[in-house]
C-alpha atoms as one frame of an Amber mdcrd trajectory, in Angstrom:
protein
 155.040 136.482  27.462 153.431 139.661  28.322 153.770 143.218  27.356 154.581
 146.516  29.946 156.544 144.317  32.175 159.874 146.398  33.379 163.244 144.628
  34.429 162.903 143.031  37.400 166.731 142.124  39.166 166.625 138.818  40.887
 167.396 139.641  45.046 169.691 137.285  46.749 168.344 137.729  50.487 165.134
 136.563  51.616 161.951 138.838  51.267 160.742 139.398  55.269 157.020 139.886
  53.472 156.941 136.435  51.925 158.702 134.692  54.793 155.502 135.878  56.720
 152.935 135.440  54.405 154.059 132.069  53.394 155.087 130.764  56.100 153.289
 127.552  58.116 153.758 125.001  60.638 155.532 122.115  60.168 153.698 118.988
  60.224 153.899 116.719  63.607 155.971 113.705  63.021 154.191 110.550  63.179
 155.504 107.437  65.751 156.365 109.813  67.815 153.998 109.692  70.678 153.829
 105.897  72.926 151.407 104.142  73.364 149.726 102.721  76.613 150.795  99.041
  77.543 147.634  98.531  79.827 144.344  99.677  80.647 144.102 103.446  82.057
 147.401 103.916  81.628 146.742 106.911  79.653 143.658 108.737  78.967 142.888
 111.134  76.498 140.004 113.651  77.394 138.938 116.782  75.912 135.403 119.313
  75.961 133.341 120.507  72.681 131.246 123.194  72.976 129.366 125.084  73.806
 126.813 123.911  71.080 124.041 126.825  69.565 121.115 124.471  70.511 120.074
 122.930  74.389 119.861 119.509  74.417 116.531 117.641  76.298 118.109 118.001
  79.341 119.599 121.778  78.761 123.178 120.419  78.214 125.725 122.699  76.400
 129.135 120.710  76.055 130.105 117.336  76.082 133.210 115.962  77.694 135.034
 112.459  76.438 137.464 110.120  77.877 139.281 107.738  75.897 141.471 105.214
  77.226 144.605 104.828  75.129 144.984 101.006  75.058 141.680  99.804  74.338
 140.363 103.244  72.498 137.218 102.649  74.681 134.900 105.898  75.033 133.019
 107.059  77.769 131.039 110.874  77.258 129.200 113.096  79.336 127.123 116.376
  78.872 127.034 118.956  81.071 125.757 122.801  81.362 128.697 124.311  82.090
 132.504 123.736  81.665 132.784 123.908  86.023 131.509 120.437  86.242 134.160
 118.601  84.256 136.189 118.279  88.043 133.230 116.279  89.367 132.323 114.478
  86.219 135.839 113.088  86.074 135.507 112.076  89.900 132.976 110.132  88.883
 134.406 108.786  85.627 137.979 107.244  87.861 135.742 105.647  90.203 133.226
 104.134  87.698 136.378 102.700  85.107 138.679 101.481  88.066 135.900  99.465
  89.317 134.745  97.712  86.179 138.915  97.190  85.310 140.751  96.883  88.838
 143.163  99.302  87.362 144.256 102.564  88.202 144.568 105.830  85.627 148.274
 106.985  85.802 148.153 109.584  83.242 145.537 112.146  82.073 146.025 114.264
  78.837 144.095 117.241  78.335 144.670 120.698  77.126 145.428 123.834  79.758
 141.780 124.893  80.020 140.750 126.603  82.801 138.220 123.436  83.563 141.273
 121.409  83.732 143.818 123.535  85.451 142.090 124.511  88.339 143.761 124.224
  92.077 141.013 121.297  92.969 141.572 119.886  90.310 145.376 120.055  90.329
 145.200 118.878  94.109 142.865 116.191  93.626 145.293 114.504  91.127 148.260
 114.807  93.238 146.429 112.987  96.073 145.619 110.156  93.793 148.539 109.599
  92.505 147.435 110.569  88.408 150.599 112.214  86.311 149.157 115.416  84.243
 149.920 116.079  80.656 149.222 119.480  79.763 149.558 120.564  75.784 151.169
 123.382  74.669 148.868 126.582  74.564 147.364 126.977  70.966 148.903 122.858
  69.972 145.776 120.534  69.418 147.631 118.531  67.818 149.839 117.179  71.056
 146.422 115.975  72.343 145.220 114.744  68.784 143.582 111.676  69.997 140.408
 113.708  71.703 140.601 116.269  68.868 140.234 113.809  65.943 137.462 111.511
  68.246 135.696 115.189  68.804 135.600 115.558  64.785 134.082 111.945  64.338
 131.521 111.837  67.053 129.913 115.508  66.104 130.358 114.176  62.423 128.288
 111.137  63.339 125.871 112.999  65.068 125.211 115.392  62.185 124.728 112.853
  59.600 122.426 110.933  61.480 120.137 113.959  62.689 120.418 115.241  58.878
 119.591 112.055  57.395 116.163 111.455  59.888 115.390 114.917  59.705 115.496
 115.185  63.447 115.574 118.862  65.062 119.160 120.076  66.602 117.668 119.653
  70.062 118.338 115.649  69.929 122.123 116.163  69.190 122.956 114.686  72.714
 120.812 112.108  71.750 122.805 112.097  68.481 126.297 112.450  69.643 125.585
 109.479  72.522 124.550 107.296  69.621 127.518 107.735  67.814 129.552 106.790
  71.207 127.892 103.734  71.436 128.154 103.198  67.369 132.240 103.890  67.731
 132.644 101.563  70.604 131.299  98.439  68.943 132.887  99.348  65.136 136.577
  98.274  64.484 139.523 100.306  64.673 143.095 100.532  62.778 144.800 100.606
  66.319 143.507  97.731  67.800 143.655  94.467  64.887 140.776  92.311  65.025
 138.937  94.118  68.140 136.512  96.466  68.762 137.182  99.207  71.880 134.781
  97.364  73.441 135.946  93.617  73.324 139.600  95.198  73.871 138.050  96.979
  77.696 135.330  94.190  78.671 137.206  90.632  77.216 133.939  89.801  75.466
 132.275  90.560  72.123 130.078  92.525  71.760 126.035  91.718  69.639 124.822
  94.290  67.469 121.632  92.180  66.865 119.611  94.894  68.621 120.988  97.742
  66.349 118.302  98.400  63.833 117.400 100.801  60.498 114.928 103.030  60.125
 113.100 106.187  61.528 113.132 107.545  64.847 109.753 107.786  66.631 109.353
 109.995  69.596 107.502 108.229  72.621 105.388 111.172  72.873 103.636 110.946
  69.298 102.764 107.188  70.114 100.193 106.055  71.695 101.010 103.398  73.796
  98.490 100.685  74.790  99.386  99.684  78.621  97.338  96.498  79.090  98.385
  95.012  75.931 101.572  92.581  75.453 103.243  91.029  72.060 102.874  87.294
  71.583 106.134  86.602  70.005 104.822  83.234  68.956 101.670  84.233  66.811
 103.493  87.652  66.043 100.090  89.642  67.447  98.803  91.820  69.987  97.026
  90.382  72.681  95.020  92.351  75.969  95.582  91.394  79.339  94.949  92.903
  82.443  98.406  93.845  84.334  97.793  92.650  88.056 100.664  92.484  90.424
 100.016  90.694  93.765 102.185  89.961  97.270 101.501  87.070  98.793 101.991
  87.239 102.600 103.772  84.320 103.408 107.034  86.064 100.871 106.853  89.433
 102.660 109.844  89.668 104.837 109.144  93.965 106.103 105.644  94.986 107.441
 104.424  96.440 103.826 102.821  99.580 103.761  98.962 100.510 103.886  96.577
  99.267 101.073  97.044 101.481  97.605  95.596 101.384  94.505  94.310 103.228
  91.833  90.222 103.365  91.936  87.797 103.873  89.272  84.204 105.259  90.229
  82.765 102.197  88.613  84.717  99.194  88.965  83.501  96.766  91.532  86.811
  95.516  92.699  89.043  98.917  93.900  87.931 100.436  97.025  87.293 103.826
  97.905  89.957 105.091  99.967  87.241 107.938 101.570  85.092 105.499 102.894
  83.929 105.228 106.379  84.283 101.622 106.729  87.614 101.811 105.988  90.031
 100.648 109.414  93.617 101.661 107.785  94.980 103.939 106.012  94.881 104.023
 102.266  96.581 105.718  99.276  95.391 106.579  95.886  98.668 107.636  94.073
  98.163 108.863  90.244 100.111 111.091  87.830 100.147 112.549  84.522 102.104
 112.018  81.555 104.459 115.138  80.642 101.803 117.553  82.057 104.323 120.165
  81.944 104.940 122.268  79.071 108.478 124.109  79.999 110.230 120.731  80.893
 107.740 117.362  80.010 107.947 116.400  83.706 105.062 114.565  85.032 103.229
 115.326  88.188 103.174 112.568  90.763 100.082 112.767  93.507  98.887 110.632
  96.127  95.987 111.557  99.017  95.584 109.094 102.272  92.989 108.773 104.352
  91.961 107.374 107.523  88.259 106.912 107.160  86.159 109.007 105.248  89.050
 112.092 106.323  92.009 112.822 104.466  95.050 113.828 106.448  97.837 113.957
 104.120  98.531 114.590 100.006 100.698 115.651  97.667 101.100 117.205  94.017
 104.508 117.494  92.792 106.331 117.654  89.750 108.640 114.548  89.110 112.635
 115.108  89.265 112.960 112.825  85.509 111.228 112.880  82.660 109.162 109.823
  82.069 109.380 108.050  78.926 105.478 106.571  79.345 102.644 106.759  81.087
 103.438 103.498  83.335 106.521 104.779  84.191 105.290 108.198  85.224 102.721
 105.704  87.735 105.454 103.682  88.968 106.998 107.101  90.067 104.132 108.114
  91.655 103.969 104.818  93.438 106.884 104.803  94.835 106.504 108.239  96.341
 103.324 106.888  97.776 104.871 103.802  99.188 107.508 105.593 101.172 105.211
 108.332 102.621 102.837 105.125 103.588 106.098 103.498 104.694 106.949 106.755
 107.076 103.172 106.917 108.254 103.030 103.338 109.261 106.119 104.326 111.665
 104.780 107.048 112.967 101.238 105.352 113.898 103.536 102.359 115.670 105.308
 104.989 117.753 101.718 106.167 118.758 100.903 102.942 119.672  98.669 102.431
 116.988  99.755  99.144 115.210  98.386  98.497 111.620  97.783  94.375 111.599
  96.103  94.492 107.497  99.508  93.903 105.075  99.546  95.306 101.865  98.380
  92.100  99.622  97.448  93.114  96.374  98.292  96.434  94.304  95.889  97.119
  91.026  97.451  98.822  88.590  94.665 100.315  85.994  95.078 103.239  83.238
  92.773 105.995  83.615  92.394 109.300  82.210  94.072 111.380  85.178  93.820
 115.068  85.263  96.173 116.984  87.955  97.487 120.614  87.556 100.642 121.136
  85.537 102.894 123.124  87.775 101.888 122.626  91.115 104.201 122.216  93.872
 102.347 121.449  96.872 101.715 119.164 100.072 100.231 118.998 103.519 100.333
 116.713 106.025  97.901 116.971 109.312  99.267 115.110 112.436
């Protein structure tokens, strides 16, 4: 066949370098492994990460739990692998409540996140058996490992195919949780994960095609509502008002939101003014690091203010009304405390809160400020 090849003699013993260079792994037998009878009965959990991109809320990994019965999937991000202990305090109490069962055995692999002494001790005390793979053997704890593989598949395709940037991949990868929950599986014949956990089936009617619009390139029109019957925008003025006679608590000083010009707000610096009022206001995503709003409120007692704030919000808020509702609520519990503090001086505040104006207005307040003062 070819030319210049000498005599080779056949060898009867093995060659030691082709047993190493050819050698591999056997596969895993199949059927092998049992399968969960009831709800938490075994759960299958596992991290991925740390991903090259932040997410929105400056996540790294991701942690999931399956539960072996139903295959129902619960995920979490976090910034480090430390806080898998607390997540998964918080995952047992959440999933025993909505089932009445217990979880009796937890599979993971012998990371340090999941072999730690409080972690270790915490399980003993509740009563949840371990199962621990064998160092450098994925495949014992397969069920995470192949779930890990679909959801960041999922993810990709649908941030590839929308042309979204890699910083909405928990965004992405939360989708496809959701997605995997509600589509059928060969374990489970003729149920979803999600039917199999809850008893009920779930609607998909809300699921819908097409592009993904951030909130932030929208502008969103506050005092305007869909009529769903002649498929049109209509304005209307958003007023919320307490009547008296339903309040059960004393409600807290007048607030609302004034406008130089509009004949109906009052001027919370006014002298005429016998209470104490609040103007509370905010921004939208004033903040450039982060997109937190700023929530501010001032209250006066007369025409003399004795008492504000400016301070960035804790969430990010997904509109502008949601960003005032914030604000509000700050408002009404520092109105709340004042009210107490003017009844232990003996100074009783008869007027109830009975109407609260809601308005949009253009609303300027400084972008990182962190600041308050109160004057007693």
């Amino acid at each position: 066949m070819v030319q210049g090849l000498p005599h080779i003699e056949g060898k009867q013993h093995i060659c030691e370098g082709c047993a190493f260079g050819k050698q591999h792994r056997l596969p895993f037998p199949k059927g092998v492994s049992w399968r969960a009878k009831e709800k938490l009965e075994l759960i299958h959990t596992d991290v991925c990460g740390p991903m090259d991109t932040l997410s929105h809320a400056q996540n790294r990994y991701f942690i999931l739990f399956i539960d072996d019965h139903t295959r129902m999937t619960w995920v979490y991000f976090m910034r480090q692998k430390s806080e898998v202990f607390m997540i998964f305090k918080k995952f047992k109490s959440l999933v025993e409540k909505q089932s009445g069962c217990f979880i009796k055995t937890l599979r993971s692999d012998r990371g340090k996140e999941y072999t730690s002494k409080e972690f270790h001790n915490f399980c003993e005390d509740e009563g949840v058996e371990r199962q621990l793979t064998v160092r450098y053997t994925p495949q014992q704890n397969g069920v995470t490992e192949r779930k890990n593989q679909t959801i960041v598949e999922m993810a990709k395709s649908m941030m590839h195919e929308k042309g979204l940037p890699k910083i909405f991949w928990a965004e992405a990868v939360y989708t496809a949780v959701y997605l995997s929950n509600r589509c059928p599986t060969t374990t489970i014949p003729n149920k979803t994960p999600f039917e199999a956990w809850s008893g009920r089936r779930p609607s998909v009617n809300h699921l819908k095609l097409g592009q993904v619009i951030i909130s932030r390139d929208v502008q969103v029109d506050e005092n305007a509502l869909w009529n769903w019957e002649e498929n049109k925008v209509e304005k209307k003025d958003i007023l919320i008002s307490t009547d008296k006679e339903d309040e059960i608590e004393p409600s807290t000083p007048d607030s609302s939101s004034s406008q130089p010009n509009d004949e109906s707000s009052t001027d919370p610096t006014s002298s005429n003014s016998s209470s104490p009022s609040t103007t509370p206001k905010s921004d939208l995503g004033g903040s450039l690091d982060d997109m937190k709003s700023t929530s501010g409120y001032c209250f006066s007692f007369g025409s003399a203010i004795f008492s504000w704030l400016s301070k960035k919000q804790q969430s990010v808020a997904q509109s502008s009304a949601e960003a005032e509702y914030i604000s509000a609520s700050v408002a009404t519990s520092q109105a709340i405390w004042l009210r107490r503090i003017l009844a232990d001086l003996g100074q009783y505040i008869i007027d109830p809160l009975t109407r609260f104006q809601y308005k949009t207005q253009p609303l300027v307040w400084p972008t990182k400020v962190v600041y308050s003062c109160s004057i007693h």
